[in-house]
C-alpha positions in Angstrom: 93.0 -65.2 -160.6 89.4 -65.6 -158.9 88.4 -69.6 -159.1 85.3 -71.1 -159.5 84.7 -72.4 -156.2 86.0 -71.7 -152.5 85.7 -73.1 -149.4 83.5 -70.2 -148.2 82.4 -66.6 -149.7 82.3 -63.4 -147.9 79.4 -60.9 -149.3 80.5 -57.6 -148.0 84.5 -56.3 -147.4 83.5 -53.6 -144.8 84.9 -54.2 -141.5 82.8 -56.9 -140.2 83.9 -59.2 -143.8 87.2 -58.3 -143.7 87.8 -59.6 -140.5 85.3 -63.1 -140.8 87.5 -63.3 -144.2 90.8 -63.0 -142.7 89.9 -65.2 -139.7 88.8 -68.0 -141.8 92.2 -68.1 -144.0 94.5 -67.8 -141.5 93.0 -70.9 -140.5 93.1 -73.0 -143.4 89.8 -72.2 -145.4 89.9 -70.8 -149.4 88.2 -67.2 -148.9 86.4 -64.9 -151.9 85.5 -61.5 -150.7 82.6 -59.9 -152.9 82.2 -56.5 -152.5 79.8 -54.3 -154.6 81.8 -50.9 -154.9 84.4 -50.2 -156.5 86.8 -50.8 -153.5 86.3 -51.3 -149.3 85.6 -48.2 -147.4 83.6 -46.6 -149.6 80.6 -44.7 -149.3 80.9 -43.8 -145.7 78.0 -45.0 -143.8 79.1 -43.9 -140.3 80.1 -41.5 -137.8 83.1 -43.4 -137.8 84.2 -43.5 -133.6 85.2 -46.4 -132.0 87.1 -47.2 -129.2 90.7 -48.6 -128.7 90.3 -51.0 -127.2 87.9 -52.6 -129.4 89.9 -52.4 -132.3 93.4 -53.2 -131.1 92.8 -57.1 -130.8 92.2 -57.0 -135.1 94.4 -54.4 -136.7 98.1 -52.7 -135.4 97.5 -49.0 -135.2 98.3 -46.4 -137.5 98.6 -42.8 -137.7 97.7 -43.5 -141.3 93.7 -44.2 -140.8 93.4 -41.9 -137.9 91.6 -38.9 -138.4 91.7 -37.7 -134.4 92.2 -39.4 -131.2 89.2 -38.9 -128.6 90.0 -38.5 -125.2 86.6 -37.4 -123.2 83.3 -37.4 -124.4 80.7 -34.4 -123.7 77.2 -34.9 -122.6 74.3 -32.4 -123.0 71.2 -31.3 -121.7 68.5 -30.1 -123.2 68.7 -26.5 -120.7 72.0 -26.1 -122.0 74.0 -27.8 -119.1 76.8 -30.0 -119.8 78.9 -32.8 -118.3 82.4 -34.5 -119.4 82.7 -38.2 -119.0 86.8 -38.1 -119.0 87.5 -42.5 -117.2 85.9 -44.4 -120.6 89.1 -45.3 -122.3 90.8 -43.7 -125.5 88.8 -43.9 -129.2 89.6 -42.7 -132.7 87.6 -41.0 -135.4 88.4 -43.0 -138.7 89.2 -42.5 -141.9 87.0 -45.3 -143.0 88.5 -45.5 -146.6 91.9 -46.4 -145.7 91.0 -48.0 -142.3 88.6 -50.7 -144.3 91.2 -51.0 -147.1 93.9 -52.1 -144.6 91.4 -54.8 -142.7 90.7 -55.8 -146.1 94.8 -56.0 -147.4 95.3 -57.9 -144.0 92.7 -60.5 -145.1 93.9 -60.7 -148.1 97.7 -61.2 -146.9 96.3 -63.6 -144.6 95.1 -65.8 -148.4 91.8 -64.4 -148.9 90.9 -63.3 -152.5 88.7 -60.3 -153.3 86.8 -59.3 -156.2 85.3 -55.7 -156.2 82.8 -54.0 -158.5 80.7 -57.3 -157.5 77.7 -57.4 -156.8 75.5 -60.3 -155.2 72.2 -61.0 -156.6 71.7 -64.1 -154.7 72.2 -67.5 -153.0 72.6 -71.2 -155.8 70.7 -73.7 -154.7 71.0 -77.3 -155.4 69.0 -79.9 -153.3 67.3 -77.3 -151.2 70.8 -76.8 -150.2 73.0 -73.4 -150.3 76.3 -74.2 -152.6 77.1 -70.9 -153.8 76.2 -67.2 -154.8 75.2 -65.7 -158.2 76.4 -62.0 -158.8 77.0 -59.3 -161.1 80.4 -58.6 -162.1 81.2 -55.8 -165.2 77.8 -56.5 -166.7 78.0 -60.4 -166.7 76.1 -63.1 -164.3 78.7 -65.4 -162.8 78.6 -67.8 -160.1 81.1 -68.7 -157.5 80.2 -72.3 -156.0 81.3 -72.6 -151.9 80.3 -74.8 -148.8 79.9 -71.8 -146.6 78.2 -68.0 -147.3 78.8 -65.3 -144.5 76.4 -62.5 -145.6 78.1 -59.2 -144.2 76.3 -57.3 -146.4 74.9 -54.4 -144.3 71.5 -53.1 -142.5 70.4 -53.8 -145.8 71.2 -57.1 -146.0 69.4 -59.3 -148.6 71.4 -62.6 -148.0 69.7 -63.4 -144.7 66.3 -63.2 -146.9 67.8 -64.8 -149.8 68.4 -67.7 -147.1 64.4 -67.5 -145.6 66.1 -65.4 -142.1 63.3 -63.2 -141.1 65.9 -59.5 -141.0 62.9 -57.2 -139.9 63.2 -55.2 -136.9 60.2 -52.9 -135.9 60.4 -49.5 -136.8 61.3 -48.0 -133.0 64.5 -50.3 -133.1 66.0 -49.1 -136.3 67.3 -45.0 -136.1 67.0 -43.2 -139.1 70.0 -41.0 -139.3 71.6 -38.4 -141.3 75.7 -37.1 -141.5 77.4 -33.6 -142.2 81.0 -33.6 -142.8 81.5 -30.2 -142.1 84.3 -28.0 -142.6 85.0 -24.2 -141.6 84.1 -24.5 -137.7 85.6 -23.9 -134.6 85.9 -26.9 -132.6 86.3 -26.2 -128.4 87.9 -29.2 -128.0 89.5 -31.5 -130.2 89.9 -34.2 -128.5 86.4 -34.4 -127.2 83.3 -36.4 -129.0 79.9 -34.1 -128.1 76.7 -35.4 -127.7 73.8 -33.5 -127.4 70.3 -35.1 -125.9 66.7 -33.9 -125.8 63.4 -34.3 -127.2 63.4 -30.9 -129.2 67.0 -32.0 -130.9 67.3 -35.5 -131.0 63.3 -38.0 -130.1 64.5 -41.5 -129.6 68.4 -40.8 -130.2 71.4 -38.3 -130.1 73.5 -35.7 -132.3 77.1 -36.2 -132.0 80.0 -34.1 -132.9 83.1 -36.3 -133.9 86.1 -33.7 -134.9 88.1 -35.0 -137.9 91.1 -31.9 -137.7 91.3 -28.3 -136.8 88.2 -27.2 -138.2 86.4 -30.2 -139.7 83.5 -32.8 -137.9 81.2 -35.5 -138.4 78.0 -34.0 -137.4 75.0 -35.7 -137.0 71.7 -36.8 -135.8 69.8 -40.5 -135.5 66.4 -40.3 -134.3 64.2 -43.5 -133.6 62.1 -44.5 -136.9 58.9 -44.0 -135.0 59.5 -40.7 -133.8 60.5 -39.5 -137.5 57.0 -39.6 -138.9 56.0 -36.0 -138.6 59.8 -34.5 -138.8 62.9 -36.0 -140.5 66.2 -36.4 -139.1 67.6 -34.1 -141.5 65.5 -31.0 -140.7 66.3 -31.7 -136.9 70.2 -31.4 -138.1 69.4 -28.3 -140.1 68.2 -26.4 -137.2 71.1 -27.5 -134.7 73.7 -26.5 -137.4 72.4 -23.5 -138.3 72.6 -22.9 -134.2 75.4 -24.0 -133.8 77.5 -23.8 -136.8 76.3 -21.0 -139.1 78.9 -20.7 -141.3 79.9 -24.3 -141.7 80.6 -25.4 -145.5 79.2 -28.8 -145.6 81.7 -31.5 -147.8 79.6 -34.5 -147.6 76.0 -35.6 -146.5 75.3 -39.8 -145.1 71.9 -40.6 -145.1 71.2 -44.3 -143.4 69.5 -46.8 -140.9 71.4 -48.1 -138.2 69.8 -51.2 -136.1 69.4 -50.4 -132.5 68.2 -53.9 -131.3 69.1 -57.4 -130.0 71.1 -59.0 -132.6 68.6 -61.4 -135.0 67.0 -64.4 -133.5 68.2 -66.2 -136.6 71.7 -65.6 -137.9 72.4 -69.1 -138.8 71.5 -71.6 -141.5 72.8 -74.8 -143.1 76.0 -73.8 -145.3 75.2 -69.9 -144.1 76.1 -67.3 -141.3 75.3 -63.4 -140.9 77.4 -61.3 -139.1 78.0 -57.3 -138.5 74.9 -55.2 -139.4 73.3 -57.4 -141.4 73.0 -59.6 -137.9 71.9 -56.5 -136.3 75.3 -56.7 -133.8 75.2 -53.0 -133.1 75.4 -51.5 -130.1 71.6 -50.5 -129.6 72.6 -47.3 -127.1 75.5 -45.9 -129.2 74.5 -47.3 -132.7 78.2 -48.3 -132.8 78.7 -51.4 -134.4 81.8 -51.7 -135.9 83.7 -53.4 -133.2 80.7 -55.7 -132.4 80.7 -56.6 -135.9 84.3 -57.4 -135.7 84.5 -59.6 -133.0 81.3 -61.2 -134.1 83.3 -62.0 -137.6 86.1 -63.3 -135.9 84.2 -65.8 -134.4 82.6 -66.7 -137.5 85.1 -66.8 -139.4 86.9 -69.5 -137.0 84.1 -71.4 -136.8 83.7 -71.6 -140.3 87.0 -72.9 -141.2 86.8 -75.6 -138.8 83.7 -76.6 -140.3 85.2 -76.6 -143.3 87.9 -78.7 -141.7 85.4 -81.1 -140.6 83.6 -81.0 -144.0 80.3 -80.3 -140.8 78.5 -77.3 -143.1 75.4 -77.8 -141.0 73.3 -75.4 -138.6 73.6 -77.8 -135.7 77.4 -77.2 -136.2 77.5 -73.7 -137.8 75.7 -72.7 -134.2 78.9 -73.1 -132.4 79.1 -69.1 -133.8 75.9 -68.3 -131.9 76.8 -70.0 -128.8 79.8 -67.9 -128.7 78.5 -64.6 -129.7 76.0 -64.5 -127.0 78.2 -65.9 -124.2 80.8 -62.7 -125.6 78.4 -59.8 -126.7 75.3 -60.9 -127.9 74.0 -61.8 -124.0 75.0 -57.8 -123.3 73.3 -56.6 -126.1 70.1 -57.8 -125.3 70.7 -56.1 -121.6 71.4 -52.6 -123.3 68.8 -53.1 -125.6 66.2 -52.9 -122.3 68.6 -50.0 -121.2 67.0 -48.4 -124.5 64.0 -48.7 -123.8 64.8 -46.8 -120.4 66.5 -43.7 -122.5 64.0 -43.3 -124.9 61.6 -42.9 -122.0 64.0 -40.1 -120.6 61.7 -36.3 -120.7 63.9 -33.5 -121.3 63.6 -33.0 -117.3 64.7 -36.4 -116.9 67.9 -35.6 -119.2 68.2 -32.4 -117.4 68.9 -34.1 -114.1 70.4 -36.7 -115.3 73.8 -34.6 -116.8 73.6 -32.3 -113.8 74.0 -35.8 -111.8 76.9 -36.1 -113.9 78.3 -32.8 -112.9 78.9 -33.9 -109.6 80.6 -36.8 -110.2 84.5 -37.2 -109.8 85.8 -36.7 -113.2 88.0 -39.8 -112.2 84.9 -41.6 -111.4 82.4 -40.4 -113.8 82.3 -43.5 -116.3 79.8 -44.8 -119.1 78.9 -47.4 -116.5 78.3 -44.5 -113.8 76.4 -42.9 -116.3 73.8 -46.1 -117.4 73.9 -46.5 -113.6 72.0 -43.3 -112.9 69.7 -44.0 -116.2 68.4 -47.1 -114.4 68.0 -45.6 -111.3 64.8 -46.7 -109.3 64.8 -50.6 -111.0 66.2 -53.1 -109.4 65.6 -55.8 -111.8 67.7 -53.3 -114.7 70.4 -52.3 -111.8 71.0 -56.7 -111.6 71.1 -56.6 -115.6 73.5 -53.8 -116.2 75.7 -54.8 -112.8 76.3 -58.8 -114.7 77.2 -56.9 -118.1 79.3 -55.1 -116.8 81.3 -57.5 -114.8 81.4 -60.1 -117.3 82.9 -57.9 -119.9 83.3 -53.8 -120.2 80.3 -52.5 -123.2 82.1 -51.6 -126.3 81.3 -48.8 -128.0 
């Protein structure tokens, strides 16, 4: 039975709200997860890789929501050359549906509630003071009253401006992407994420390959939103497949924006944290955020039941969260958000030399740290930056 009122309300059970749901009941505070589809994990809005690592702290694995496990990842050139990157640790290609259902059942084991098929329409006010969200649930307005919101609602977040948080980003730091699931191809190497670089496939970003099965792969392309204006990701993805995969049947297209810069100057308020995408906590090389978001949810999700443990609902004591994003990923992100700057200024010569650098390296040795090493080449001020990320913490991805 959904109440009335809770001690804090989640907008958003993808992975990021799941886990800043389940943190804050397993630590005393009464949860509400709104989502606005009919259930967690759907649509699809990503390539769906991530590494083990990342995701082992927050869920047991399971054969269950594991579509293929990635060993090496495959780097090429625009002149055709290529380079494998084998020493970067062990990922998985998700099934998102069942992988976001089970962060969302362990949140929900954990004493969180969740209502689905509910849809936020905005922040209550009382006092020029945030107690609760109105939403939209089977045709009827209802509200649910709460000392704490955590909007982890998306790259298209509306809760941060509900709240007067500035979420723009400028156009370079937000890829516009596009996602074949396709089926019918032969894949060289299942184990093996491909990514394929150059000006003529890919301005501004990447397309990856992510298998899913024998003959099955997320296929895509993101390029940077202000090297789209003349031509759209999706005819850049129409030309490589028809290269590449001829007779591919395609069984599902994703169109989206994925944030690709430092995480917002602003993600907290009185009575009000934003975490995951809608915080822009992405990975701005990969476009990867659904580790980032998680461990960003974790620590908002602690920090929220304390202050609902110390009835403290304020920003001065919400921004304990901040504090402890930046000293655990935000500070990195902001150091591979100037790495991106360096990539997108990559020529396809630049990209050429760079892989058949890569080709040389040790296959033991040849790691994504090797890899950003050689990008930065020739500034020492960058060389300092990535050196400190890297020794404070490995980069997710």
């Amino acid at each position: 039975m959904i109440k009335d009122r809770y001690d804090v309300v989640v907008i958003g059970a993808g992975p990021a709200g799941s886990v800043a749901a389940r943190f804050a009941a397993e630590n005393g505070a009464s949860v509400l997860i709104l989502e606005r589809d009919r259930e967690p994990g759907v649509p699809v809005r990503c390539a769906e890789g991530v590494s083990h690592e990342g995701i082992k702290p927050f869920i047991e694995i399971d054969e269950r929501w594991i579509a293929t496990k990635i060993k090496t990842a495959g780097l090429h050139a625009p002149n055709g050359q290529n380079a494998v990157m084998y020493n970067n640790g062990d990922g998985y290609i998700l099934e998102r549906r069942i992988f976001d259902t089970e962060l969302c059942n362990i949140a929900c084991r954990k004493g969180a509630n969740l209502l689905t098929k509910a849809d936020a329409i905005g922040l209550v006010w009382e006092n020029e003071k945030i107690v609760g969200v109105e939403y939209n649930h089977l045709n009827q307005k209802k509200i649910v009253k709460c000392d704490i919101v955590i909007g982890a609602d998306g790259v298209e977040s509306q809760v941060g401006n509900w709240a007067g948080i500035d979420t723009s980003v400028k156009l370079a730091d937000i890829d516009t992407c596009v996602q074949y699931t396709l089926t019918d191809i032969e894949i060289e190497d299942k184990e093996r994420c491909e990514f394929y670089f150059g000006t003529k496939v890919s301005p501004g970003g990447y397309i990856w390959i992510f298998p899913k099965g024998n003959n099955t792969a997320n296929v895509g392309v993101g390029i940077a939103g202000s090297l789209a204006k003349d031509k759209g990701p999706k005819e850049y993805l129409d030309e490589f497949v028809a290269k590449h995969f001829p007779q591919a049947s395609v069984n599902c297209i994703i169109y989206g924006g994925v944030p690709t810069s430092a995480t917002l100057h602003e993600i907290v308020k009185d009575n009000l944290l934003l975490v995951g995408d809608a915080a822009r906590q992405v990975n701005p090389l990969t476009g990867g955020g659904i580790v980032q978001g998680m461990i960003a949810a974790s620590i908002a999700g602690k920090v929220a039941a304390e202050a609902v443990q110390k009835a403290d609902f304020s920003k001065k004591f919400l921004k304990k969260y901040r504090e402890q994003w930046d000293k655990r990923l935000g500070n990195k992100q902001k150091t591979m958000y100037k790495m991106k700057d360096k990539f997108m200024a990559m020529d396809d010569d630049r990209f050429n030399n760079l892989v058949g650098i890569c080709q040389k390296i040790p296959k033991d040795k040849f790691s994504l740290k090797v890899l950003l090493r050689e990008v930065v080449k020739g500034d020492p001020k960058m060389m300092m930056e990535l050196a400190k990320a890297f020794v404070i913490s490995k980069v997710k991805m």
